[in-house]
C-alpha positions in Angstrom: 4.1 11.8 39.3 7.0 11.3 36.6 4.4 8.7 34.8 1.6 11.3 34.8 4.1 14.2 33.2 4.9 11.5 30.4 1.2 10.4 30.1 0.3 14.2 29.4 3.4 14.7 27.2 2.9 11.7 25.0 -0.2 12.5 24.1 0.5 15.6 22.6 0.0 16.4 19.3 3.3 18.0 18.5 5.4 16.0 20.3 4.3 12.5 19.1 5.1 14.5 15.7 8.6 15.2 16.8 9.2 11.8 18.3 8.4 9.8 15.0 10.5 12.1 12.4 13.3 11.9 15.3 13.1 7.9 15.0 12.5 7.4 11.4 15.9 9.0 10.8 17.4 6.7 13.3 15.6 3.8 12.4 16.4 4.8 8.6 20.0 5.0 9.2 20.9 1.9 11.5 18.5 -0.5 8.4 20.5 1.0 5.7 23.9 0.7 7.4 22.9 -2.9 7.7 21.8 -3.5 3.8 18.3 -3.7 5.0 15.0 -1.3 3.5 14.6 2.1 5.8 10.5 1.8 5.6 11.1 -2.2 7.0 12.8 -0.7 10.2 10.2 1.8 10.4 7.9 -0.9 10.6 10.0 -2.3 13.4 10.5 0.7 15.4 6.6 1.2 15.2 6.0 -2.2 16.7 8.9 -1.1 19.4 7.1 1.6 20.3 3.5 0.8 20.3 1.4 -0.6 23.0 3.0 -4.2 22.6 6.4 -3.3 23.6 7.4 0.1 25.3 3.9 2.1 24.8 5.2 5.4 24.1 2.5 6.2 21.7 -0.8 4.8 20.3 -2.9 4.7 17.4 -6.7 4.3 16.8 -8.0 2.0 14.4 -10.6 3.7 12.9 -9.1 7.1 12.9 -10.7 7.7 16.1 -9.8 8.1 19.4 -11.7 6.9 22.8 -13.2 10.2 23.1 -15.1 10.2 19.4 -12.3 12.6 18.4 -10.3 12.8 15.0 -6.8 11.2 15.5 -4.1 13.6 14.0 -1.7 10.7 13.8 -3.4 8.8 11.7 -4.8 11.2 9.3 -1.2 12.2 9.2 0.1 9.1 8.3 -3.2 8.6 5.6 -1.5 11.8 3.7 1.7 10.5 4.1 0.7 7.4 1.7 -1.4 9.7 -0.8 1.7 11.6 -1.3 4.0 8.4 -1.8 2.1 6.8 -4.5 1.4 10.8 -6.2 5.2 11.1 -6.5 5.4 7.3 -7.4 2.9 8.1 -9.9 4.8 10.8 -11.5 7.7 8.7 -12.6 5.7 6.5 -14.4 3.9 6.7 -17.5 0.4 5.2 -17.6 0.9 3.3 -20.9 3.1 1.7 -19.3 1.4 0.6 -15.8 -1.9 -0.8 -17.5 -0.9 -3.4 -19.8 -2.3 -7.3 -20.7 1.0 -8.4 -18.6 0.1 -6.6 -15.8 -3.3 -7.6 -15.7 -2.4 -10.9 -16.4 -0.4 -11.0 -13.5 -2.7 -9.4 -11.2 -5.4 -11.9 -11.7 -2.8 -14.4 -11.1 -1.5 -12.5 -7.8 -5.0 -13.0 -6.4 -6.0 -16.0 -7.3 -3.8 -18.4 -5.8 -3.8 -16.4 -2.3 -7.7 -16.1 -2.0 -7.6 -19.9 -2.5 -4.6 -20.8 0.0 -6.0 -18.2 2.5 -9.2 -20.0 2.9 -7.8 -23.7 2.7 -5.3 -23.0 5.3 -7.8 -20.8 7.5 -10.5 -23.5 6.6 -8.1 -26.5 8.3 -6.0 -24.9 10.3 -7.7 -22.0 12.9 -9.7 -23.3 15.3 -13.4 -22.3 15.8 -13.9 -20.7 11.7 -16.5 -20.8 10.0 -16.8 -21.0 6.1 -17.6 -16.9 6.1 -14.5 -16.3 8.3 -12.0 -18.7 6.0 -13.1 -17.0 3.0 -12.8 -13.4 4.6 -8.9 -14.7 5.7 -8.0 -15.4 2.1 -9.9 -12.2 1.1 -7.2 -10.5 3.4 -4.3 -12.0 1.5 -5.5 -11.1 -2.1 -4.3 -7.0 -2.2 -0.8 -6.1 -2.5 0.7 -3.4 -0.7 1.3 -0.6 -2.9 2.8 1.5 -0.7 5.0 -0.4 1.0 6.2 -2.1 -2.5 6.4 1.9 -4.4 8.8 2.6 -1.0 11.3 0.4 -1.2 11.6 0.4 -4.9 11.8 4.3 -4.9 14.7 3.1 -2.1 16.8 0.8 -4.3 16.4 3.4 -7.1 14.7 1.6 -9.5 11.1 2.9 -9.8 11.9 4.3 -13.0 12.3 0.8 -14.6 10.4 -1.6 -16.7 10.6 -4.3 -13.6 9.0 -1.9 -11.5 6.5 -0.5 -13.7 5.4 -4.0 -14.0 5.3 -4.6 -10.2 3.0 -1.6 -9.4 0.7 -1.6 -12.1 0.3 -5.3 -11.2 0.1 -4.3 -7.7 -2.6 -1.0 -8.4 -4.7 -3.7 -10.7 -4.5 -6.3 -7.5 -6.1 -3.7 -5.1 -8.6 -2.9 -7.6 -9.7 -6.5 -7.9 -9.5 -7.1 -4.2 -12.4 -4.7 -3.6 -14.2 -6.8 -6.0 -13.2 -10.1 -4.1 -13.8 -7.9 -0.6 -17.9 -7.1 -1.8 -18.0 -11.2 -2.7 -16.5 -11.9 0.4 -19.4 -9.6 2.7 -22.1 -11.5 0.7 -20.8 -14.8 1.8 -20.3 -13.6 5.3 -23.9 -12.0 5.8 -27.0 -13.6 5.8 -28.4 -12.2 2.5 -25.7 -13.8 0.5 -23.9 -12.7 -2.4 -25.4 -9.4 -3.8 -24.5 -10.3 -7.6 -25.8 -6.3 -8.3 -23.1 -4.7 -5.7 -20.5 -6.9 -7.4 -21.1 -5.7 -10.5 -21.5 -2.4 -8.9 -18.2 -2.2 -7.7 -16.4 -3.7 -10.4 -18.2 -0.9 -13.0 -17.2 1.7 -10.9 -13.7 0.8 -10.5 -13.0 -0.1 -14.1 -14.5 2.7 -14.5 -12.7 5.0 -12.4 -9.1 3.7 -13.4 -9.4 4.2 -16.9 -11.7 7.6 -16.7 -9.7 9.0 -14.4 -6.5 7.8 -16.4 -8.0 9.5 -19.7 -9.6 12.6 -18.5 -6.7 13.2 -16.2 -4.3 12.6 -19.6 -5.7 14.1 -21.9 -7.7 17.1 -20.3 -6.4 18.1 -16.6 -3.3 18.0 -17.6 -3.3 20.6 -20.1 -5.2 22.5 -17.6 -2.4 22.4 -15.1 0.3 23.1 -17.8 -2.1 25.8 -18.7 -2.1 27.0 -15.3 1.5 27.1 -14.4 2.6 28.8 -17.1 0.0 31.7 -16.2 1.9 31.4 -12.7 5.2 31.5 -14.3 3.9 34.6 -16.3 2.5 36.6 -13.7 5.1 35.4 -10.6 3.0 32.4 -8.9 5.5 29.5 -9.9 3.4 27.5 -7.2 0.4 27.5 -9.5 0.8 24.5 -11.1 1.6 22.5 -8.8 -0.8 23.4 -6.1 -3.3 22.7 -8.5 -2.2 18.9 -9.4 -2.0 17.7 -6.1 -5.4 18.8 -5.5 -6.4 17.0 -8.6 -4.6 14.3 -7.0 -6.6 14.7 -3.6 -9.4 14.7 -5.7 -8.8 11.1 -7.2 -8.2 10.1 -3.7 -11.6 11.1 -2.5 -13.8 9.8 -5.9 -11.4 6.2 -4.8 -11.7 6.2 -1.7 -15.7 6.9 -2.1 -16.3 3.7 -4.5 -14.7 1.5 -2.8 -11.1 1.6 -3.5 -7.9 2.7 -1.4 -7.9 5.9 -1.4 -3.9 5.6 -2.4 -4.9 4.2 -5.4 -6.5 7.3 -6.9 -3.0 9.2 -6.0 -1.2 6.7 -7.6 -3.7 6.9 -10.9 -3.5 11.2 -10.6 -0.1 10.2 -10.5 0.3 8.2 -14.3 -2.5 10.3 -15.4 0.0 13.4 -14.9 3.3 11.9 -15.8 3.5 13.5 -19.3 3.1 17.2 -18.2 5.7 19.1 -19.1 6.2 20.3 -15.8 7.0 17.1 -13.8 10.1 17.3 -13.3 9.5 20.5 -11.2 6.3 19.2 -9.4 8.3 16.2 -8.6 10.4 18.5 -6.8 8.3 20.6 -4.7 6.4 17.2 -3.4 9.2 15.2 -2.4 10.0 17.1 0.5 6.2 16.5 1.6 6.6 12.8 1.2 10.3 12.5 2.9 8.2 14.8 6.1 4.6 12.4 6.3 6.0 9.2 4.7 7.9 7.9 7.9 4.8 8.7 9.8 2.6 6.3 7.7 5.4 3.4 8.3 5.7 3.9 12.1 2.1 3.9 12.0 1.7 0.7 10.6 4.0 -1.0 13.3 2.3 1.0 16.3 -1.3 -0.5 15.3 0.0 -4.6 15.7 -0.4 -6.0 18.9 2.1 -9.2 19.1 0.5 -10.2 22.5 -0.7 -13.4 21.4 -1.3 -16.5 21.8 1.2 -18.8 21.0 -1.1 -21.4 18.6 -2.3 -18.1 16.9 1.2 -16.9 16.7 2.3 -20.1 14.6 -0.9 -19.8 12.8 -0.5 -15.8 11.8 3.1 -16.8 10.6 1.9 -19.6 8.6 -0.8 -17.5 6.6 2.4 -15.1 6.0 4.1 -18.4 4.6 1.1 -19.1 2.5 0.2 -15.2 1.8 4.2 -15.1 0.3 4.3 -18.4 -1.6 1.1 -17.7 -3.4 1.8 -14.2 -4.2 5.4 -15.2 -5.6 3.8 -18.8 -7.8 0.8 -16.6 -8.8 2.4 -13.5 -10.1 5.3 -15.1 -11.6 3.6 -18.0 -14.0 1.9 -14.8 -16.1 5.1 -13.3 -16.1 6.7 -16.4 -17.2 4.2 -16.8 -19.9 4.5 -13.1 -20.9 8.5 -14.0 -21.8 10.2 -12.7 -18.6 12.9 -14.9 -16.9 13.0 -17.3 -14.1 14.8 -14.8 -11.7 12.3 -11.8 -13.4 9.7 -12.9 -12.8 10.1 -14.4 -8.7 11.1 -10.8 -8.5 8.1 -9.8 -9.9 6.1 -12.2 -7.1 8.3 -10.6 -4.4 8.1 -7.2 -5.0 4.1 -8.0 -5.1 4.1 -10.0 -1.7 4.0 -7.2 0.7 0.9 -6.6 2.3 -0.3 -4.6 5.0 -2.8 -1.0 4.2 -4.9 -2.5 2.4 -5.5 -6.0 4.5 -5.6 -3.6 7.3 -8.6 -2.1 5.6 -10.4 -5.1 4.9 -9.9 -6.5 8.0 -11.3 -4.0 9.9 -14.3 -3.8 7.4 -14.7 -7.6 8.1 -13.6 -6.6 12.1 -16.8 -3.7 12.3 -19.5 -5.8 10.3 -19.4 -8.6 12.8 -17.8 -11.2 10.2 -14.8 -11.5 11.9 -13.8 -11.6 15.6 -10.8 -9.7 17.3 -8.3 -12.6 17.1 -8.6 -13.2 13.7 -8.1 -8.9 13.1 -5.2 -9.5 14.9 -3.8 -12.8 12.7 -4.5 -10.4 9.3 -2.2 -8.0 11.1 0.3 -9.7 12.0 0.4 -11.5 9.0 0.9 -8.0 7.1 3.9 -7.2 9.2 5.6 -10.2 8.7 5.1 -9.8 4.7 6.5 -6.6 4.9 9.0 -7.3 7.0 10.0 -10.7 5.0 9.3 -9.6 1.2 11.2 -6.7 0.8 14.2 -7.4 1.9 14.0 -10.9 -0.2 13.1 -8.8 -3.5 16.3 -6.4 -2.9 18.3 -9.8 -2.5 16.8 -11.2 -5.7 17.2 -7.9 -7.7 21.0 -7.5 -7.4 21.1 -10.9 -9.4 19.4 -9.2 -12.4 21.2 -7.4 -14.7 21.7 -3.5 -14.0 20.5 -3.9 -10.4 21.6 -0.5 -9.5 18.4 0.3 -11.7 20.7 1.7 -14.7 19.8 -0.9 -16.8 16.9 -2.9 -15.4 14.7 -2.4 -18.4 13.3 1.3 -20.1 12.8 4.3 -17.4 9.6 6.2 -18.4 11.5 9.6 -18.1 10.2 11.7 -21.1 
């Protein structure tokens, strides 16, 4: 009877709500108390709480539930991210986020753990094939951007030079993946490489970060200017605002549609909108949407693993997160090195990269629902993602308190202007 009531009360829309806000302040507080990140114990608690541990709630996959129905939850936690990397957006300045460093480093970011993802996969997990092994290192290639823009926002220093290097690194990584993601299909399908959808995707996503950056610059965001002072004028102060985070929606949907994270277009609207005039105040009226749906992403992320495995998959998953971190971190940091930035810089700049999770989750379950990969390999990318996210960030706050100005006061230039 009791396990019925709890059945019918879990489910429920508005409680499950309730229930994660009520534990991301918990988890947020007893992390911090402990000098660890909030959104890495909202990870935890997720895991805690998801089918692998208690099973007080669940999350679909694909967005769907058993019954073909939309799952709130995870649309909910979908918005949450958008809104993260919008507001992360707005406190940087575009100039600053796509530079010949950054690039430099995100080639270098992806490289070395496309290459160390299939050796290991390729040597070490039994039963792979060749498609399989590549599709594993294909998994390790994108950086979390949400995960990384969190817990730099958290140690206040999102507005420095260091962090405007990780992200734009990071937003040029996930960019790149989706090329290395339609490489990695042809491989793993019997037509091969498609040398045309490569090219394709790569157009289109050049395309759409610096378009988008340019139009957005130089021509929506005189609109919304335009716009908010007509709402100031005429008693709408809202105006403005409403109207840039649809913009912002709207570079979600053209990213998500080509082939990119859809995360990745708020984080471009983001840069693109950085100069308006009025950012201080749309920063303002956002941030209470992101401190409400940006826990609920987190949790999210720790609900979906399942940590019931085997225990020669188990050593397995955490060695790919060994490889997926060393990679990242001697990848990233030789183009920093070679762009002038110091030893400790520029492992920071490898750390703060290393995180992985969304965006492996995506391509996994691309690879997952076209038949490349099997269920037990799904579940190694996964795991591997939590354990990244759960590892890197707390190393990179470590790291950062040994660099000058590690409070963020001094870390290099904000983009404040």
């Amino acid at each position: 009877m009791l396990s019925e009531l709890w059945a019918e009360i879990s489910n429920d829309l508005w409680f499950q709500v309730a229930m994660l806000l009520a534990i991301a302040i918990a988890s947020s507080m007893i992390f911090v108390r402990v000098g660890l990140p909030k959104t890495v114990g909202q990870i935890a608690i997720g895991i805690m709480i998801g089918p692998s541990v208690l099973n007080l709630i669940t999350i679909s996959l694909n967005g769907t539930d058993q019954a073909g129905t939309t799952d709130i939850i995870t649309l909910l936690a979908t918005f949450g991210a958008t809104v993260m990397l919008f507001v992360i957006g707005l406190e940087c300045d575009f100039g600053e986020i796509y530079t010949k460093k950054n690039i430099s480093i995100a080639i270098g970011g992806i490289t070395l753990p496309w290459i160390g993802g299939f050796v290991l996969a390729s040597t070490l997990l039994p039963g792979a094939n060749f498609a399989q092994s590549i599709f594993v290192g294909t998994a390790l290639v994108a950086t979390s951007v949400a995960i990384t823009g969190g817990v730099l926002r958290e140690m206040g220093i999102i507005s420095t030079s260091m962090a405007k290097t990780i992200l734009g690194a990071a937003v040029v990584d996930d960019v790149l993946g989706m090329i290395v993601l339609a490489i990695s299909i042809g491989v793993g399908t019997s037509s091969g490489i498609d040398v045309s959808n490569v090219a394709l995707i790569s157009i289109a996503a050049i395309l759409f970060v610096v378009g988008g950056t340019f139009v957005g610059s130089r021509i929506i965001v005189k609109i919304i200017a335009m716009t908010e002072r007509q709402g100031l004028k005429h008693g709408i102060p809202e105006s403005g605002f409403i109207l840039a985070l649809s913009f912002a929606f709207l570079y979600s949907f053209v990213s998500n549609q080509i082939g990119i994270s859809a995360i990745v277009g708020a984080f471009v609207a983001g840069t693109s909108f950085s100069r308006c005039e009025y950012r201080k105040q749309f920063r303002e009226g956002i941030i209470f949407l992101e401190w409400a749906f940006a826990p609920i992403f987190f949790i999210s992320l720790g609900v979906l693993v399942d940590i019931r495995l085997p225990l020669d998959i188990w050593m397995f998953a955490i060695a790919l997160a060994g490889v997926a971190i060393l990679t990242k971190v001697a990848g990233s940091a030789i183009p920093a090195r070679i762009f002038g930035m110091t030893k400790t810089e520029s492992v920071a700049i490898g750390l703060g990269m290393a995180a992985r999770l969304e965006v492996a989750m995506i391509i996994a379950l691309y690879g997952l629902n076209e038949g490349i990969i099997d269920n037990t390999i799904y579940s190694i990318i996964v795991v591997m993602g939590v354990l990244s996210v759960l590892i890197a960030p707390t190393l990179l706050r470590r790291i950062m308190k040994r660099l000058p100005g590690a409070n963020g006061s001094q870390v290099g230039e904000t983009c404040e202007i």
